[in-house]
Phi, psi and omega in degrees: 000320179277347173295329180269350165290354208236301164319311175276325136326336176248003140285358185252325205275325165293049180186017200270148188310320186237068157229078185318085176247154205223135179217140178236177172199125164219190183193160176212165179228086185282151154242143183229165145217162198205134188264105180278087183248034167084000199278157184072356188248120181279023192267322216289170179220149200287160191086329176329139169274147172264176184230165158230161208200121163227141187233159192214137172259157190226095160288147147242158185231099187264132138241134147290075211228139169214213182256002179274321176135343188303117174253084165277167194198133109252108170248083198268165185215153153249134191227126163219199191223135196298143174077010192268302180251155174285186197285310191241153185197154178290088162312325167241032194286180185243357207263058181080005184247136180271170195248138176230016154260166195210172169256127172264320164191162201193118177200163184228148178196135201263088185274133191275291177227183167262061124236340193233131167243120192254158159218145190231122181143187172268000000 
């Protein structure tokens, strides 16, 4: 019930007639990779396999802008590790896979005046 009460709310105000409001979506894809040989670590041992690895975070960005000083930002993310999950899987199932999505950030922000700003979120 509060999800839809939530929905419709953020559909009147992102549908409002006169609201020169401007909504966007953008996104990235960091990829990292890294070679794990033990250096600096006193666990490691002489003879060790070194390991490579690349892990990659995946962004989306929603911004909201509108002509009242109003912003919303939500970006959820997924971080895995290449060859880890299979190709397609249930981001948020329980079935032997840890699930990596997450919110990297979600914030609303009020500019008010040009000296004063709320910002409310992560």
């Amino acid at each position: 019930m509060k999800r839809t009460t939530y929905l419709a709310a953020l559909a009147c105000i992102l549908f409002s007639p006169k609201a020169g409001a401007q909504l966007s979506l953008t996104g990235e894809i960091r990829p990292r990779t890294e070679l794990y040989s033990g250096n600096n670590s006193r666990l490691a041992q002489p003879g060790d396999d070194a390991g490579l690895a690349t892990q990659q975070r995946s962004r989306l960005y929603f911004t909201y802008k509108d002509t009242t000083g109003l912003k919303i930002v939500f970006s959820p993310q997924v971080i895995h590790f290449w060859g880890q999950l299979p190709q397609a899987y249930d981001l948020t199932s329980s079935g032997g896979i840890q699930p990596s999505f997450s919110v990297f950030e979600a914030y609303a922000e009020y500019q008010a005046t040009d000296w004063y700003t709320l910002k409310v979120g992560r």
